[in-house]
C-alpha positions as CSV (number, residue, x, y, z in Angstrom):
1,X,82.7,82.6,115.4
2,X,79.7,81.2,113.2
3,X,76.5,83.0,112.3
4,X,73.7,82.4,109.9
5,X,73.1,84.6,106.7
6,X,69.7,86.5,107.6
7,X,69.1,86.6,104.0
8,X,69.4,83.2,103.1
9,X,70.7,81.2,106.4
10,X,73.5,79.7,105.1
11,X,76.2,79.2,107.8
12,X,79.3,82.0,107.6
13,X,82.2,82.5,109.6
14,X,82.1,85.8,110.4
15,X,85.7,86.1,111.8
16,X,86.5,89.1,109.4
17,X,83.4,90.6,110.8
18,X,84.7,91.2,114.2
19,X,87.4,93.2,113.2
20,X,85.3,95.5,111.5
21,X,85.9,94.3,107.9
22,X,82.7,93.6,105.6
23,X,81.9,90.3,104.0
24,X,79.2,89.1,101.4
25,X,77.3,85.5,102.3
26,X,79.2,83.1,99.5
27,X,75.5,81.8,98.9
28,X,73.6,84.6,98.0
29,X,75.6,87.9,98.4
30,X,74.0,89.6,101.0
């Protein structure tokens, strides 16, 4: 699954995120 950093839209892939686990953008941290 792909999604877009709202803090700086850079393109993630947010697979961690959908089993619950938290991840910082690799551009700007958020």
């Amino acid at each position: 699954m792909n999604a877009t950093c709202p803090e700086c839209e850079a393109a993630l892939t947010l697979t961690d995120v959908l089993r619950g686990e938290i991840i910082t953008c690799p551009e700007c941290g958020a």
